[in-house]
mmCIF file of the N, C-alpha and C atoms, coordinates in Angstrom:
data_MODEL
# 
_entry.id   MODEL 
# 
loop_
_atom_site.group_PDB 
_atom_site.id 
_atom_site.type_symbol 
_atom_site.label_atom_id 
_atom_site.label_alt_id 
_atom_site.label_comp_id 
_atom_site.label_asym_id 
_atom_site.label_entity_id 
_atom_site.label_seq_id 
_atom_site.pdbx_PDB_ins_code 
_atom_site.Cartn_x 
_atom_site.Cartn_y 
_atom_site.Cartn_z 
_atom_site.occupancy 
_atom_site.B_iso_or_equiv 
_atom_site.pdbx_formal_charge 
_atom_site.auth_seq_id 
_atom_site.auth_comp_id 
_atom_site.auth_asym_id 
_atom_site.auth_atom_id 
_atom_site.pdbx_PDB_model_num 
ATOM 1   N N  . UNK A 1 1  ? -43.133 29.188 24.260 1.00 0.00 ? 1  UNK A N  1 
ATOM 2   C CA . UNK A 1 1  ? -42.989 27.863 24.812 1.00 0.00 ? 1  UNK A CA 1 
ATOM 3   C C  . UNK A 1 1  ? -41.713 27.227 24.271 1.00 0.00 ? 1  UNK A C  1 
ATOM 4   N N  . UNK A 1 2  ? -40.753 26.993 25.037 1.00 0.00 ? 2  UNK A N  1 
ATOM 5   C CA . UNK A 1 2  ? -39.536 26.209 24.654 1.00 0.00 ? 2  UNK A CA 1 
ATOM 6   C C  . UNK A 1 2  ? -39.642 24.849 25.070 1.00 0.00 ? 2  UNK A C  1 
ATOM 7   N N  . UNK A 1 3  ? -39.152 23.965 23.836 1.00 0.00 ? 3  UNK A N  1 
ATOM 8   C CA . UNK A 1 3  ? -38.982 22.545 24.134 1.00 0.00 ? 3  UNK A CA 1 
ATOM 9   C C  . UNK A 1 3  ? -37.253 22.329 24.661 1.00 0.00 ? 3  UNK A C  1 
ATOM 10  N N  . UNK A 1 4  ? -37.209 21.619 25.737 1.00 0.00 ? 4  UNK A N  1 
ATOM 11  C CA . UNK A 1 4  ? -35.849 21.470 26.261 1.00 0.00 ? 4  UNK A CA 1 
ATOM 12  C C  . UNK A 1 4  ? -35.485 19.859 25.033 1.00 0.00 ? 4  UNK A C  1 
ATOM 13  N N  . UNK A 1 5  ? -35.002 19.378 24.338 1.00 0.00 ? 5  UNK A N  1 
ATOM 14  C CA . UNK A 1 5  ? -34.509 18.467 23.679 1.00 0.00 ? 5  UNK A CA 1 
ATOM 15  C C  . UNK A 1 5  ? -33.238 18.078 24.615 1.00 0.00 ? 5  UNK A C  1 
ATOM 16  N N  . UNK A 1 6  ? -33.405 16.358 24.812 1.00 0.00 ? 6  UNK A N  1 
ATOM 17  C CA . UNK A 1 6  ? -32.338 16.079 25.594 1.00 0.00 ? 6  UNK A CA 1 
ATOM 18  C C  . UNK A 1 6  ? -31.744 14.846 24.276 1.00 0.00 ? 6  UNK A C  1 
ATOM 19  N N  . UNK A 1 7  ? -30.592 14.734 23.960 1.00 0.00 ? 7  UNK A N  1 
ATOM 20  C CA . UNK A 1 7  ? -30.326 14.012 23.322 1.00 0.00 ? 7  UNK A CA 1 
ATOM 21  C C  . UNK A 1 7  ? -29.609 12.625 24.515 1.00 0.00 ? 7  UNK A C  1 
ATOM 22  N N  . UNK A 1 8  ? -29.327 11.374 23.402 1.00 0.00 ? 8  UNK A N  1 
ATOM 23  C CA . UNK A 1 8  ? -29.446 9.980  23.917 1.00 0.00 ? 8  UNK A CA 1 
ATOM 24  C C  . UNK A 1 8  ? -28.157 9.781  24.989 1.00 0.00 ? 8  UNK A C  1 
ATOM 25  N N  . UNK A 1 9  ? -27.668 9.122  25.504 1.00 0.00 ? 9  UNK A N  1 
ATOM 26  C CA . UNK A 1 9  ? -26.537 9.152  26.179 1.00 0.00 ? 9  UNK A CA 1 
ATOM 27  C C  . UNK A 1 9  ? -25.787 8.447  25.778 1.00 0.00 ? 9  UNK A C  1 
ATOM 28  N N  . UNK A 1 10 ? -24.376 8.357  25.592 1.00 0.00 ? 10 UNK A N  1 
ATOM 29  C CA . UNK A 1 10 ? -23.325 8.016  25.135 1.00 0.00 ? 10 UNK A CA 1 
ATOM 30  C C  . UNK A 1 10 ? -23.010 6.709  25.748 1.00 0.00 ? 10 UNK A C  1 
ATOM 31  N N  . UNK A 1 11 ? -22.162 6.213  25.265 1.00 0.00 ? 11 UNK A N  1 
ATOM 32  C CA . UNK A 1 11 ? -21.968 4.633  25.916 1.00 0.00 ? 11 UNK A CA 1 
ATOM 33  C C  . UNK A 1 11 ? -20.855 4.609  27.117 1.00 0.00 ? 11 UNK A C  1 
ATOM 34  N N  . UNK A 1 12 ? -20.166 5.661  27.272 1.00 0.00 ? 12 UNK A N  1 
ATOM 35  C CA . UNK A 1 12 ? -19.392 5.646  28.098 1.00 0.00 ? 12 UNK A CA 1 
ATOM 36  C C  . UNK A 1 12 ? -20.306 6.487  29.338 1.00 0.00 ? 12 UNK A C  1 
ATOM 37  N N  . UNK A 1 13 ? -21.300 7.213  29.497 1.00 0.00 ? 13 UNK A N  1 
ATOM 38  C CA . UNK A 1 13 ? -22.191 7.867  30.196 1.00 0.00 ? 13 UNK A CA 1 
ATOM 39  C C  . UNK A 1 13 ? -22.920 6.868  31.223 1.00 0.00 ? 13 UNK A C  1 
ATOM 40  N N  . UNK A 1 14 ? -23.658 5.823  29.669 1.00 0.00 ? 14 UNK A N  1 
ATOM 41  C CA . UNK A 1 14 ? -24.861 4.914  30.186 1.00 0.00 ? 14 UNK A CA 1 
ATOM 42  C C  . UNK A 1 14 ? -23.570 4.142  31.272 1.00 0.00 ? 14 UNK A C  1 
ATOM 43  N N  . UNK A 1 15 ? -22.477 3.036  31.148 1.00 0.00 ? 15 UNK A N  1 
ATOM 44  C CA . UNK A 1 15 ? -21.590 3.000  31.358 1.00 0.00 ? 15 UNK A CA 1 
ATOM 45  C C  . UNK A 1 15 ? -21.134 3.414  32.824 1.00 0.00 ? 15 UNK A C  1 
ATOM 46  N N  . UNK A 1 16 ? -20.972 4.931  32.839 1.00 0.00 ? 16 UNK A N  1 
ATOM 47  C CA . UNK A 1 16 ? -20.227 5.613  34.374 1.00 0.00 ? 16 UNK A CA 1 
ATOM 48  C C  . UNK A 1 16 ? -21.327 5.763  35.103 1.00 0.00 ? 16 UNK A C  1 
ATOM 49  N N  . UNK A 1 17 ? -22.663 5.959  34.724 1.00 0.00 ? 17 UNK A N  1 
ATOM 50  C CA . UNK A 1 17 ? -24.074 5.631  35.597 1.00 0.00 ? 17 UNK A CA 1 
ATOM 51  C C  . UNK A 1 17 ? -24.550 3.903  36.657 1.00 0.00 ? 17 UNK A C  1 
ATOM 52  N N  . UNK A 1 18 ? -24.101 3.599  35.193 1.00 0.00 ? 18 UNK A N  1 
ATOM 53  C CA . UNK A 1 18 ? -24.422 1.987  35.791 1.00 0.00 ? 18 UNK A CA 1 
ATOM 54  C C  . UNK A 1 18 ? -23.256 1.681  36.747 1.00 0.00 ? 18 UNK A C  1 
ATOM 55  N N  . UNK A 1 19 ? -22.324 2.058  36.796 1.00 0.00 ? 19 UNK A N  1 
ATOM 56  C CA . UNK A 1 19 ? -21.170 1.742  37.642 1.00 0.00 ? 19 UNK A CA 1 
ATOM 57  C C  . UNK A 1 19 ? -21.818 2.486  39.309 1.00 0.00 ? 19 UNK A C  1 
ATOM 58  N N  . UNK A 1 20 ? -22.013 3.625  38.803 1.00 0.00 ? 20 UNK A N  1 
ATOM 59  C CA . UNK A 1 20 ? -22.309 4.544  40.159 1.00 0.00 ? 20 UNK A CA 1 
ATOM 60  C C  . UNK A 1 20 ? -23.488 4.129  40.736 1.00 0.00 ? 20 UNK A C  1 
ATOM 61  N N  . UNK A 1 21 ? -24.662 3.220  40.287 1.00 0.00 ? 21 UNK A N  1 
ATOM 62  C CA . UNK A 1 21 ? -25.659 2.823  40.773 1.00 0.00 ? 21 UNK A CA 1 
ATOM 63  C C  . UNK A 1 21 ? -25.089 1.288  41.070 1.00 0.00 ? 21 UNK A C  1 
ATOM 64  N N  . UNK A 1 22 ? -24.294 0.487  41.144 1.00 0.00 ? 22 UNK A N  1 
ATOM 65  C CA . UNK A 1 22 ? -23.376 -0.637 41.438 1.00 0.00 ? 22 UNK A CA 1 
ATOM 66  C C  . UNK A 1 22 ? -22.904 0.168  43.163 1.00 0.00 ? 22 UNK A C  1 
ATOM 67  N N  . UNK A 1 23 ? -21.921 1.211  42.633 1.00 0.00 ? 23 UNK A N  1 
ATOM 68  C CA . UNK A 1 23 ? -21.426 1.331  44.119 1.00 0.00 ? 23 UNK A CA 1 
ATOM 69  C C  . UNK A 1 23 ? -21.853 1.861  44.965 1.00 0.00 ? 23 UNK A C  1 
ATOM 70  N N  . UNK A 1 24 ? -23.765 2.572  44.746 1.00 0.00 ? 24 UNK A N  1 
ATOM 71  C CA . UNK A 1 24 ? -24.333 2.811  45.629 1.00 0.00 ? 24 UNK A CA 1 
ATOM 72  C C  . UNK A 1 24 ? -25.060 1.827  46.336 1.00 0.00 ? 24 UNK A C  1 
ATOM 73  N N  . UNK A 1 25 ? -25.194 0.850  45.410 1.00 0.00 ? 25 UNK A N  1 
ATOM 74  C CA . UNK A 1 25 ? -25.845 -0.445 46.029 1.00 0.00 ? 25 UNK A CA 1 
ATOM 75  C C  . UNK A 1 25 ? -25.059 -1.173 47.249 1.00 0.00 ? 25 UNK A C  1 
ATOM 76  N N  . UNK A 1 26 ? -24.365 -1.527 46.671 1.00 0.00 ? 26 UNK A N  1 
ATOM 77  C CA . UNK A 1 26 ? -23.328 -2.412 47.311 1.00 0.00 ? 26 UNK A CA 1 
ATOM 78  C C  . UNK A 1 26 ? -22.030 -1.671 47.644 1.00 0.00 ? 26 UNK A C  1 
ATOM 79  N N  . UNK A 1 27 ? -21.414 -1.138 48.516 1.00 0.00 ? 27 UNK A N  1 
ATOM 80  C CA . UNK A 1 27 ? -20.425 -0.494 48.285 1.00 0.00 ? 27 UNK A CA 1 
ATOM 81  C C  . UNK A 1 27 ? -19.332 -1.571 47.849 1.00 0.00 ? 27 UNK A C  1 
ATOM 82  N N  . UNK A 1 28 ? -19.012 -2.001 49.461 1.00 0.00 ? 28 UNK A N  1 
ATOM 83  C CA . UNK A 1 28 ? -17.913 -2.706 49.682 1.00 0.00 ? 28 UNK A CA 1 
ATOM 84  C C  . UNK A 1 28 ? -17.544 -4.148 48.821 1.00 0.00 ? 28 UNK A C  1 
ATOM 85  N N  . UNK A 1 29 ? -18.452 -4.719 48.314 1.00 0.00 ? 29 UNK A N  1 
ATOM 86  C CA . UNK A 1 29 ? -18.225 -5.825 47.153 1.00 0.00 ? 29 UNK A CA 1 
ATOM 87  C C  . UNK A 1 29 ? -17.582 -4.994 45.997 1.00 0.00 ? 29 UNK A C  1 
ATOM 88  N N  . UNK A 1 30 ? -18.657 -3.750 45.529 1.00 0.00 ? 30 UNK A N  1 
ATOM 89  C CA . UNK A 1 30 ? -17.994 -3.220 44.513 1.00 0.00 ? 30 UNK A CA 1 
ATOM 90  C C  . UNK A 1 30 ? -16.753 -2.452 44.365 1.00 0.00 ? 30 UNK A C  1 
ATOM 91  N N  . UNK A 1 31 ? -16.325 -2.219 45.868 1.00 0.00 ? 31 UNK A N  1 
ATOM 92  C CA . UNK A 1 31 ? -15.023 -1.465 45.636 1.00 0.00 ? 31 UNK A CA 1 
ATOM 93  C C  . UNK A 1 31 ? -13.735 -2.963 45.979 1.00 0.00 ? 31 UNK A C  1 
ATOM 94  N N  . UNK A 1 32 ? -14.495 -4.164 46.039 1.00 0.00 ? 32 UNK A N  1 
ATOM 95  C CA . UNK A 1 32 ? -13.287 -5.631 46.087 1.00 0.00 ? 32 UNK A CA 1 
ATOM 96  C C  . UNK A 1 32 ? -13.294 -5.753 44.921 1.00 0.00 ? 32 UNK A C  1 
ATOM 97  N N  . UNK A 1 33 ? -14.442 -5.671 44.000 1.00 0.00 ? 33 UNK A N  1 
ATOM 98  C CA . UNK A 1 33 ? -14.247 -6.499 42.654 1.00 0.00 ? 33 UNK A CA 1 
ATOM 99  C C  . UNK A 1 33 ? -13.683 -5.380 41.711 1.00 0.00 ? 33 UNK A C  1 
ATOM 100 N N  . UNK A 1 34 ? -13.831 -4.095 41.678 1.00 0.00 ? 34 UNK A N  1 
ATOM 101 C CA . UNK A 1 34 ? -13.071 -3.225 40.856 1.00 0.00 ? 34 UNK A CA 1 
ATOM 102 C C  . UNK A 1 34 ? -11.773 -3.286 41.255 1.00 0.00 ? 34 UNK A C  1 
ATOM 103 N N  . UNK A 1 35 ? -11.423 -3.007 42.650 1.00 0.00 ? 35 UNK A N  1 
ATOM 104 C CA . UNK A 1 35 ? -9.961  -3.577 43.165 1.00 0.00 ? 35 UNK A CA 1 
ATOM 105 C C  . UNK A 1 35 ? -9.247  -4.736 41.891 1.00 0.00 ? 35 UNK A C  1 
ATOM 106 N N  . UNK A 1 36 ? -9.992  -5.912 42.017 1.00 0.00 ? 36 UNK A N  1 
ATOM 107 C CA . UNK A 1 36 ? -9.481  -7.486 41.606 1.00 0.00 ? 36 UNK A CA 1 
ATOM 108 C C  . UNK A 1 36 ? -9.424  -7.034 39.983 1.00 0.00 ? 36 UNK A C  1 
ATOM 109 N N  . UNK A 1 37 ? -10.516 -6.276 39.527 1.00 0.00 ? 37 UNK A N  1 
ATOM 110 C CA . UNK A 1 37 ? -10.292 -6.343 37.855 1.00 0.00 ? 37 UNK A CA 1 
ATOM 111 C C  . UNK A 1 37 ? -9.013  -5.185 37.718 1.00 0.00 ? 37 UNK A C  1 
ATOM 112 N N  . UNK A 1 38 ? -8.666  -4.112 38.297 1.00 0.00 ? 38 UNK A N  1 
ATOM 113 C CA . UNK A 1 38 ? -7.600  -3.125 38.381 1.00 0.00 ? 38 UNK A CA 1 
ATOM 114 C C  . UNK A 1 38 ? -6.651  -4.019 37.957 1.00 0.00 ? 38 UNK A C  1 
ATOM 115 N N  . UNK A 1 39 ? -6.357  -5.103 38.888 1.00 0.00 ? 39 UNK A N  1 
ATOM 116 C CA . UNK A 1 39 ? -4.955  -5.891 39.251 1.00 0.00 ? 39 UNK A CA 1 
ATOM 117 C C  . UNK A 1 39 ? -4.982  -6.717 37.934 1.00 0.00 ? 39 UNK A C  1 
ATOM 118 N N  . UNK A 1 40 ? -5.837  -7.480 37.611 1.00 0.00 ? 40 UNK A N  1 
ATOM 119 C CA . UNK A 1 40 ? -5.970  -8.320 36.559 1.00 0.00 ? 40 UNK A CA 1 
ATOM 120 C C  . UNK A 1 40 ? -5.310  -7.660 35.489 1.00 0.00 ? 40 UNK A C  1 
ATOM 121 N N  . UNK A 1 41 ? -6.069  -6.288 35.140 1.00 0.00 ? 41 UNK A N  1 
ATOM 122 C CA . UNK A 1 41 ? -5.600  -5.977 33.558 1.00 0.00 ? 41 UNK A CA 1 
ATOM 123 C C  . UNK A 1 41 ? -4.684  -5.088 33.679 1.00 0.00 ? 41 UNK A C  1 
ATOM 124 N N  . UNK A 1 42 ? -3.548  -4.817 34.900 1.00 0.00 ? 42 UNK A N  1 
ATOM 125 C CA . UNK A 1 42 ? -2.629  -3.834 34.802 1.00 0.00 ? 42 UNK A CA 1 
ATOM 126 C C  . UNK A 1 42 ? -1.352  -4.407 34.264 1.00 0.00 ? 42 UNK A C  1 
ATOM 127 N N  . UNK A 1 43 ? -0.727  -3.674 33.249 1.00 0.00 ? 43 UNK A N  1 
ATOM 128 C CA . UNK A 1 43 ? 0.106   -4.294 32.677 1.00 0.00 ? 43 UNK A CA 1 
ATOM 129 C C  . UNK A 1 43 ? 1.643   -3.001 32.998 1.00 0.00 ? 43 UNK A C  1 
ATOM 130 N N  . UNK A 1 44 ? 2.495   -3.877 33.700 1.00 0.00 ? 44 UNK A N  1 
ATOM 131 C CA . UNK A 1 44 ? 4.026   -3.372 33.873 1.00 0.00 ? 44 UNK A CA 1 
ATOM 132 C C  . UNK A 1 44 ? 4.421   -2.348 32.694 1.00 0.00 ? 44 UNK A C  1 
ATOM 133 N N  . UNK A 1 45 ? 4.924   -1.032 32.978 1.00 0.00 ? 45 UNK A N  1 
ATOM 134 C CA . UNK A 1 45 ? 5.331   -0.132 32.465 1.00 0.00 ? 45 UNK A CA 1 
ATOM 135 C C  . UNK A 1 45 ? 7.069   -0.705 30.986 1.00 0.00 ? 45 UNK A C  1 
ATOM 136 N N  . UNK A 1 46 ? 7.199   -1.361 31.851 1.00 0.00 ? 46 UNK A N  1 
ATOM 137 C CA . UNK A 1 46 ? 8.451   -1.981 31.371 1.00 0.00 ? 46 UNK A CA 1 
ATOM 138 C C  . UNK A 1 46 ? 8.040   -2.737 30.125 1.00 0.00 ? 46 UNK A C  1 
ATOM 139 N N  . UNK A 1 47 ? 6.853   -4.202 30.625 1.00 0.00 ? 47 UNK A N  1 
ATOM 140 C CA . UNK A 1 47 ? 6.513   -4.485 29.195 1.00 0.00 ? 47 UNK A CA 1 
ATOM 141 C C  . UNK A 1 47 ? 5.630   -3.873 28.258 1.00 0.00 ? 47 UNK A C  1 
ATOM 142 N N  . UNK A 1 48 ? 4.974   -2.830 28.450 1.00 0.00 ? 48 UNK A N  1 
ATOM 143 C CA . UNK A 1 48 ? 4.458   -1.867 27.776 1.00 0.00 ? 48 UNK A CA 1 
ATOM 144 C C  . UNK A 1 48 ? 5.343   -1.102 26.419 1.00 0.00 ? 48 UNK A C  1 
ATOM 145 N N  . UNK A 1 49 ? 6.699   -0.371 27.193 1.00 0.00 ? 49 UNK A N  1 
ATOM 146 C CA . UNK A 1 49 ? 8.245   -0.544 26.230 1.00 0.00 ? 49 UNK A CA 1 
ATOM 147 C C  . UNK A 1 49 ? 8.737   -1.325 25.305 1.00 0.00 ? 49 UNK A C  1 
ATOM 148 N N  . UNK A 1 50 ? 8.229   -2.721 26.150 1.00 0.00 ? 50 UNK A N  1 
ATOM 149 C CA . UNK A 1 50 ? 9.322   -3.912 25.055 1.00 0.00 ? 50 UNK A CA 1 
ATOM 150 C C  . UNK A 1 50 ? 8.145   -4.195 24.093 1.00 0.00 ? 50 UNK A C  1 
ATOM 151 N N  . UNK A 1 51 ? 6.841   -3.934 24.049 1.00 0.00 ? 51 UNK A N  1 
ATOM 152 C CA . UNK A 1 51 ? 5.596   -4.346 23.144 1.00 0.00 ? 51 UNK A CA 1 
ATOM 153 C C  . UNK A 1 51 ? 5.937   -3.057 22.320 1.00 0.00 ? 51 UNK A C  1 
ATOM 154 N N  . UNK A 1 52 ? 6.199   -2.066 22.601 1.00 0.00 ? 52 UNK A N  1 
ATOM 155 C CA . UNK A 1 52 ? 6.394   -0.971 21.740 1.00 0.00 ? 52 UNK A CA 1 
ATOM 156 C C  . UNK A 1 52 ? 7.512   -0.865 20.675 1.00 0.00 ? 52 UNK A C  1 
ATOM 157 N N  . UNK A 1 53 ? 8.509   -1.170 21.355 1.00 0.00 ? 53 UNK A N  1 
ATOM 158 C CA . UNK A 1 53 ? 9.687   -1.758 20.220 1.00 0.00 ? 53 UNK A CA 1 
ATOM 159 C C  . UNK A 1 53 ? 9.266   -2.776 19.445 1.00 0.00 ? 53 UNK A C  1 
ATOM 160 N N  . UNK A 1 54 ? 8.901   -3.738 19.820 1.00 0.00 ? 54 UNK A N  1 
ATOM 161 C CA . UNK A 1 54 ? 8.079   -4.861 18.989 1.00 0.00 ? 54 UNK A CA 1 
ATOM 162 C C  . UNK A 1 54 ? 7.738   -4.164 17.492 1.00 0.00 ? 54 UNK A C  1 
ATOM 163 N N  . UNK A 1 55 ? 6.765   -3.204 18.160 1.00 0.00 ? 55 UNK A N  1 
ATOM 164 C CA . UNK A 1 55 ? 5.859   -2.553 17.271 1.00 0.00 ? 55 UNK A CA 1 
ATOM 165 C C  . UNK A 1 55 ? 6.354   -2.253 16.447 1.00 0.00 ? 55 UNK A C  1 
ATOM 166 N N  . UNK A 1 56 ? 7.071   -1.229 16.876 1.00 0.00 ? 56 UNK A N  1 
ATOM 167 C CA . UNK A 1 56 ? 8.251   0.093  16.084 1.00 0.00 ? 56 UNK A CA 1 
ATOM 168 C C  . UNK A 1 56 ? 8.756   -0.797 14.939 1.00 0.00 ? 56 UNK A C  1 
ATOM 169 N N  . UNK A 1 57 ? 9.553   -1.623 15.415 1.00 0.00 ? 57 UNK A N  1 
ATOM 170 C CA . UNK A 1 57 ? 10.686  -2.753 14.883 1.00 0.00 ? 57 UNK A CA 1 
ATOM 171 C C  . UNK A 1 57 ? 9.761   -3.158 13.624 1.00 0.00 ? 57 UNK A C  1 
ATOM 172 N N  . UNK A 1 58 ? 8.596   -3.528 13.893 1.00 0.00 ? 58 UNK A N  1 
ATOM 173 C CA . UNK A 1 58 ? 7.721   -4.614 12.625 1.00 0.00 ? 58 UNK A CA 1 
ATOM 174 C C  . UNK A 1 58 ? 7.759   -3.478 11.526 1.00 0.00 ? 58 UNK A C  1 
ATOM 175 N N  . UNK A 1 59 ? 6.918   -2.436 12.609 1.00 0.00 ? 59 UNK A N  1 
ATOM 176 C CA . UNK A 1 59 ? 6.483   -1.096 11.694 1.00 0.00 ? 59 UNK A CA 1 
ATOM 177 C C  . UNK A 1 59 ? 8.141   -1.001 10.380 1.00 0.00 ? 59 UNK A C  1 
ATOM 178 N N  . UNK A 1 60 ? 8.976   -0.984 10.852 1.00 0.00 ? 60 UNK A N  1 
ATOM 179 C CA . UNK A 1 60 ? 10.437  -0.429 10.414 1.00 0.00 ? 60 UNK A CA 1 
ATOM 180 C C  . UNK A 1 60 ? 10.458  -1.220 9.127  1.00 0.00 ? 60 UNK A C  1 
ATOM 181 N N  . UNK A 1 61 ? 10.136  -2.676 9.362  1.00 0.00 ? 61 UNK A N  1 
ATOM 182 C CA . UNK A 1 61 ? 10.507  -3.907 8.566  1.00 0.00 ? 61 UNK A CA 1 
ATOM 183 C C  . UNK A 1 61 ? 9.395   -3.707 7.326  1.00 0.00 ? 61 UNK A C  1 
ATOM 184 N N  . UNK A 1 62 ? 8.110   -3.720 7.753  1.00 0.00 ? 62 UNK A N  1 
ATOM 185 C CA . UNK A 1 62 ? 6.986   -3.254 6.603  1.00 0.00 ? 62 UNK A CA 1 
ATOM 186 C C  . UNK A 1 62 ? 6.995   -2.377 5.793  1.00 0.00 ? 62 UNK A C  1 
ATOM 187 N N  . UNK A 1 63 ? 7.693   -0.687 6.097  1.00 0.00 ? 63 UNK A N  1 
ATOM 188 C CA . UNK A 1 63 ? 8.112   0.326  5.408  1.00 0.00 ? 63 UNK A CA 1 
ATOM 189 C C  . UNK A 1 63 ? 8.964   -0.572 4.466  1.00 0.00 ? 63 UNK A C  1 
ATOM 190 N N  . UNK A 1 64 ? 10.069  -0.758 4.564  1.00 0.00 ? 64 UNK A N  1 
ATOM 191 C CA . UNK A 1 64 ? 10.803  -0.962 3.573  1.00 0.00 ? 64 UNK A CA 1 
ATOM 192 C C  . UNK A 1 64 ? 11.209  -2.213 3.226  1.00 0.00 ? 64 UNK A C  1 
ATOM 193 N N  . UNK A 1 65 ? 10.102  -3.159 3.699  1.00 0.00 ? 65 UNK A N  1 
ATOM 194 C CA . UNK A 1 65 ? 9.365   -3.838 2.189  1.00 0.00 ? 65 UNK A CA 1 
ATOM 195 C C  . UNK A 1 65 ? 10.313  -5.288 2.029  1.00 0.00 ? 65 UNK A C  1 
ATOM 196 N N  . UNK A 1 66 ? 10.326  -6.137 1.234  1.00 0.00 ? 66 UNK A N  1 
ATOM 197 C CA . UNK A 1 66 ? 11.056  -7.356 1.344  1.00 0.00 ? 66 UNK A CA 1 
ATOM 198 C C  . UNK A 1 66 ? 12.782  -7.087 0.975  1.00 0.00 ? 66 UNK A C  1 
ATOM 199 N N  . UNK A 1 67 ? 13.910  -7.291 1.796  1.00 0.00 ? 67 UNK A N  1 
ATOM 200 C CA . UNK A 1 67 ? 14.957  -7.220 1.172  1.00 0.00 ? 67 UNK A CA 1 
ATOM 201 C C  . UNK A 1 67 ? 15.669  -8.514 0.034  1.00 0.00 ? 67 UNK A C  1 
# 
């Protein structure tokens, strides 16, 4: 007799389930409002670069410490 053991589901799982039971419900709302949050949090390639130099730059200044 084998016991099948299923372990718990991950948060990104529970997560991509609940989404997929969203867009079986409702399609078309859910494919406007994922649309609208896409747009909201997409951030330009360009300032992605200039936040990175930012970074770099601080990072540079902290290494070597107070002149």
């Amino acid at each position: 007799m084998l016991l099948e053991i299923s372990m718990g589901k991950s948060r990104a799982e529970i997560q991509k389930a609940y989404r997929q039971r969203l867009k079986d419900k409702n399609k078309e709302e859910y494919l406007r409002k994922e649309s609208e949050r896409k747009i909201r949090i997409y951030v330009p390639s360009h300032q992605l670069f200039i936040s990175y130099q930012t970074m770099t730059a601080r990072n540079a200044i902290e290494e070597t410490g107070p002149t």
